[in-house]
C-alpha positions in Angstrom: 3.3 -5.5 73.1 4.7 -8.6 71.2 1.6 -8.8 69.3 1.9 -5.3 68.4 5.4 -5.6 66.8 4.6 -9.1 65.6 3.9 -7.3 62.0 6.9 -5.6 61.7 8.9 -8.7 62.4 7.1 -10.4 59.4 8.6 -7.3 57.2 11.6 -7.7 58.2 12.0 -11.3 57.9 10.9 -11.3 54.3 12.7 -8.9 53.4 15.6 -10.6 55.0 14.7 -14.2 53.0 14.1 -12.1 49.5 17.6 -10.6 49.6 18.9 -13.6 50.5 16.8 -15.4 47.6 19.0 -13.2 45.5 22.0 -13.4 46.7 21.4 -17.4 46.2 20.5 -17.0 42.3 23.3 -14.8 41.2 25.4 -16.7 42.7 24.2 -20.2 41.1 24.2 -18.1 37.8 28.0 -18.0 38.0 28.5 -21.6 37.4 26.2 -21.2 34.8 28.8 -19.7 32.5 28.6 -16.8 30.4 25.2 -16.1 29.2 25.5 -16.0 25.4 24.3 -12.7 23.7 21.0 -12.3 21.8 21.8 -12.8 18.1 19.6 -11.0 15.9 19.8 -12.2 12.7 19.5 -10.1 9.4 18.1 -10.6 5.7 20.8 -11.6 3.1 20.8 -13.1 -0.4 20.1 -16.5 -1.0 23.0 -19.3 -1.1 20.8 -21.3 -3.2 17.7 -21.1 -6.1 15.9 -24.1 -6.6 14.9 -23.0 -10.3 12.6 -25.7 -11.5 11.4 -27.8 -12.9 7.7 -26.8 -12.8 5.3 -29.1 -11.3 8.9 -31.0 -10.7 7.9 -31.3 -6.9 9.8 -28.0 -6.0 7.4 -26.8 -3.4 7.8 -30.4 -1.5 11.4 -30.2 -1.9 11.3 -26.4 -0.3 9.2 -27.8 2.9 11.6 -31.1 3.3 14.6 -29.0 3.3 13.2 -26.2 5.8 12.9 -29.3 8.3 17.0 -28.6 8.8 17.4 -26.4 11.7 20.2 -24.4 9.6 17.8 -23.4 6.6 15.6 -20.7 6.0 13.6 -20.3 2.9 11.5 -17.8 1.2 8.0 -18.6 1.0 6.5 -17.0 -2.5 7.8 -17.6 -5.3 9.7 -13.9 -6.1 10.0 -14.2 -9.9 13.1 -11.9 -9.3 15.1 -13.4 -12.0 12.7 -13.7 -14.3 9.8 -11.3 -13.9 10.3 -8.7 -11.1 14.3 -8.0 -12.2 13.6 -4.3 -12.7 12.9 -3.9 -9.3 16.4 -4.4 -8.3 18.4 -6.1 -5.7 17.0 -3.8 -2.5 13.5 -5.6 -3.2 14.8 -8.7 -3.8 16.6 -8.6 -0.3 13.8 -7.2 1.4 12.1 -10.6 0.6 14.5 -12.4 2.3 14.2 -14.1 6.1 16.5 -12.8 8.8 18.8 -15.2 9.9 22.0 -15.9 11.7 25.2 -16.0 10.5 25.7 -19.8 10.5 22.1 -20.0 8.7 21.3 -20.5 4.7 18.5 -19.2 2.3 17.0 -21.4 0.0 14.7 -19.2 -2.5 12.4 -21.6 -5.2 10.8 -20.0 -7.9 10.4 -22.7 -10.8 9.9 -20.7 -13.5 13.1 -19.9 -13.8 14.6 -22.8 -15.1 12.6 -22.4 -18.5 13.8 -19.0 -18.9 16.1 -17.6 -21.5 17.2 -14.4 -18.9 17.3 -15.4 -15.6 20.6 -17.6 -15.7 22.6 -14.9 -16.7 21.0 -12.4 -14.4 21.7 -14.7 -11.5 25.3 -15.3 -12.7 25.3 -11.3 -12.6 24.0 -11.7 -9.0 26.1 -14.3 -7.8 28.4 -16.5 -10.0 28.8 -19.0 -7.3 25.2 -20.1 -6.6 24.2 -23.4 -6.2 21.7 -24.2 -8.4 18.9 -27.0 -7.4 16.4 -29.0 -9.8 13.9 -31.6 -9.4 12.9 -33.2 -12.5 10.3 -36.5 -13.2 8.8 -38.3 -16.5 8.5 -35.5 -18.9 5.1 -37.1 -20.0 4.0 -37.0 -16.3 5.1 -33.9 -16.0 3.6 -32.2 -18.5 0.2 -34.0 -18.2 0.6 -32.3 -14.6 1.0 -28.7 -15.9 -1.4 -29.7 -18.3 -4.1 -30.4 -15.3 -2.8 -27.2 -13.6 -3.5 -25.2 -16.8 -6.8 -27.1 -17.1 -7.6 -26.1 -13.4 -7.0 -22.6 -13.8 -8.8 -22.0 -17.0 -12.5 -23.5 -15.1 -11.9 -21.8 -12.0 -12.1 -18.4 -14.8 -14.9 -19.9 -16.9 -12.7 -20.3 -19.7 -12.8 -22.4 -22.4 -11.4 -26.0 -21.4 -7.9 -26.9 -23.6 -7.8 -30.0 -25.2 -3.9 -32.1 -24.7 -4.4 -33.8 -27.7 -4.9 -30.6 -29.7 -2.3 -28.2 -28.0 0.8 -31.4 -27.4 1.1 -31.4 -31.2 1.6 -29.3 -34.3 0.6 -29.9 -38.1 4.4 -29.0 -39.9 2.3 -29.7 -43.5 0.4 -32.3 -44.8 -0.3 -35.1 -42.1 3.0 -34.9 -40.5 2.5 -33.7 -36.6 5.7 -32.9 -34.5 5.5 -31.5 -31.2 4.0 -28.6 -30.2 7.2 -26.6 -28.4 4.8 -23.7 -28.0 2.4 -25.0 -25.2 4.1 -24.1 -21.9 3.7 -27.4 -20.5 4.9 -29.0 -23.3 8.1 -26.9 -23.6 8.5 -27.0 -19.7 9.7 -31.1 -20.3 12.3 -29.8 -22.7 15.1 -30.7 -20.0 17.8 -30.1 -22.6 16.6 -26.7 -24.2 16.6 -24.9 -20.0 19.9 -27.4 -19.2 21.7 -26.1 -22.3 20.9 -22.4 -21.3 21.8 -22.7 -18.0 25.5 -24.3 -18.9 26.3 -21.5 -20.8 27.1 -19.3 -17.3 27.3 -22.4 -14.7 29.6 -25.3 -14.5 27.7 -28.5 -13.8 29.7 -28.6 -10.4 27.4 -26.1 -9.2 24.3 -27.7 -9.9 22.1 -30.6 -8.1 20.0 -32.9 -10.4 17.4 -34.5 -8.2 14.9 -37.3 -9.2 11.2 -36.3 -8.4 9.8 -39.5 -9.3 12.2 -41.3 -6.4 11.6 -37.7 -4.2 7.6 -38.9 -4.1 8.0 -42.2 -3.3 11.3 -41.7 -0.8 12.2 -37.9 -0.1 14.4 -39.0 2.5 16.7 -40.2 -0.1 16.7 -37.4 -2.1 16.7 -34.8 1.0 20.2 -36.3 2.2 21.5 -35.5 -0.7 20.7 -32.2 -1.2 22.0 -31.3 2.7 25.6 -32.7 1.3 25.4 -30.2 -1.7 24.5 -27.6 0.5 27.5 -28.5 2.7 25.2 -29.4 6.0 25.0 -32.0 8.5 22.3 -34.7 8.0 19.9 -33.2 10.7 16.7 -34.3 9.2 14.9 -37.0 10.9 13.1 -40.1 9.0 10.0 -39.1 11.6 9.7 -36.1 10.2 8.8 -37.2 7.3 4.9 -38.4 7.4 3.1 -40.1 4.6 -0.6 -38.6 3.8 -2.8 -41.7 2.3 -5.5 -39.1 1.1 -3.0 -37.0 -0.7 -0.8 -40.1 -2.1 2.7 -38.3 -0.6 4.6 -37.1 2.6 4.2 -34.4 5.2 6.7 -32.6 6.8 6.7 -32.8 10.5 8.4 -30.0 12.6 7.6 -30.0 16.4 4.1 -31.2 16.8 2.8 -29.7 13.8 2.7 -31.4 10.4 3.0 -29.0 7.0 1.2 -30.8 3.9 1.0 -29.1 0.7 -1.9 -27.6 -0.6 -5.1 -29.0 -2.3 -3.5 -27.8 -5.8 -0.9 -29.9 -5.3 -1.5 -33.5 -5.6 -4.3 -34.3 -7.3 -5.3 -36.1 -10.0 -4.4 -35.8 -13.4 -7.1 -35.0 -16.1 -7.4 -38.4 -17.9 -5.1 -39.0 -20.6 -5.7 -42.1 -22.8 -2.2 -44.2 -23.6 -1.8 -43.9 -27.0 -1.5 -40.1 -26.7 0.9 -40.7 -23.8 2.8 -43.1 -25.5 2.9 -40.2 -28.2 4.0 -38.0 -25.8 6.7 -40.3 -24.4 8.2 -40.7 -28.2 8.5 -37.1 -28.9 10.3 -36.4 -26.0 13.2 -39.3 -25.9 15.4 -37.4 -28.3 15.4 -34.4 -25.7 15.9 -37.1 -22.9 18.7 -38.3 -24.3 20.2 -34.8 -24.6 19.8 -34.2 -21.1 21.5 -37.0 -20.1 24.7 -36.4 -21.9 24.6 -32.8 -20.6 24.4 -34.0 -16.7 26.3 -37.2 -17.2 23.5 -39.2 -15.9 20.8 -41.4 -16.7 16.7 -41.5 -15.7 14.6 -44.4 -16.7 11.9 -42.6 -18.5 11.0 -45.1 -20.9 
């Protein structure tokens, strides 16, 4: 008989311990507090452009920054204020990450730093932007774009430039100045993009940073571009990992490491020193421009 109703007494009793189960967790989820609603965040314009200067070390700085748990960045370069304008703010927006309200955006697109239209469209955008740019040795730099350039052209099967012919310009005679022309020779005009750029932004609202110290130390550099962006030093010197094959840091978020890409980093076609030196010349007078314009000094010499 007892063996009979032996199942039903089983039911029963765990029924009776899964209610009771239950009972237990709501009632531990009251001293839990309130459980905080699900936030879902939404796409909204940038609060900041990094806007040059090319093959500055903008991608890097892009990656360090998106290490701070408060920043969210856009991953392509959008060309919006340059290149894509007349496809109006809804694209533009579209591009942009969700986030929450206590969150930033941090769009990079290099390019526009060297252009004669985008400051004013962002100024038309937003007058209050905050405006970031990385800048190194002009010379380095623009034997950098140079190899970029170089890069591109053989991956096409096009003919191969020569820096020795493109950097300069016969004006008559034997007198060569330099060649303001070639992109990556006008990209290391520091003075001609700054002087642009001041016409619609006060220098308040811009962030000079040193690329050439950002390679070597982006810690540095990283700190203080979270105090111009009015955030809490949050990243961590262990996230920051330095690659001996590639010659410069990682970025280290959780267990996984982001490095840049096999563009990025290597070595630059071989440029002998007296053309360098040539280089270096030309460009002091526009150095020293650029340093009376943001009230500071680099030691490119």
């Amino acid at each position: 008989m007892l063996s009979a109703r032996l199942p039903l007494l089983l039911l029963g009793l765990t029924a009776f311990l899964s209610v009771q189960l239950l009972i237990l967790v709501q009632t531990d989820r009251r001293y839990e507090g309130p459980r905080r609603p699900t936030r879902i965040g939404r796409p909204k314009l940038p609060t900041a452009l990094i806007i040059g200067a090319r093959k500055g070390g903008t991608r890097a700085l892009l990656d360090g920054i998106a290490l701070h748990p408060k920043v969210r960045i856009v991953r392509r370069e959008t060309h919006f204020f340059d290149a894509n304008y007349t496809l109006g703010v809804e694209w533009y927006t579209k591009l942009m990450p969700k986030v929450l309200d206590d969150e930033i955006i941090i769009e990079k697109t290099p390019a526009y730093f060297s252009s004669e239209v985008a400051p004013h469209r962002v100024f038309e955008l937003n007058q209050w932007m905050k405006l970031v740019i990385i800048v190194r040795h002009p010379t380095q730099r623009a034997i950098s774009d140079f190899t970029q350039v170089y890069h591109n052209k053989l991956d096409l099967n096009k003919t191969l430039p020569d820096l020795k012919k493109e950097a300069f310009r016969r004006t008559g005679g034997d007198v060569e100045e330099l060649n303001t022309d070639y992109k990556p020779i006008r990209n290391s005009l520091y003075d001609v993009h700054m002087s642009n750029w001041l016409k619609y932004f006060p220098l308040r609202q811009f962030l000079i940073l040193n690329g050439d110290v950002f390679r070597a130390n982006p810690l540095r550099e990283l700190r203080r571009l979270e105090t111009f962006l009015d955030l809490e030093p949050r990243i961590s010197p262990t996230q920051l990992v330095f690659n001996p094959r590639k010659r410069f840091f990682c970025f280290r978020r959780d267990r996984s490491e982001r490095c840049l890409g096999e563009s990025k980093g290597r070595r630059h076609q071989r440029v002998d020193a007296t053309l360098q030196s040539r280089l270096t010349d030309a460009f002091r007078p526009h150095n020293a421009k650029f340093f009376a314009l943001v009230n500071r000094t680099f030691l490119w010499d």
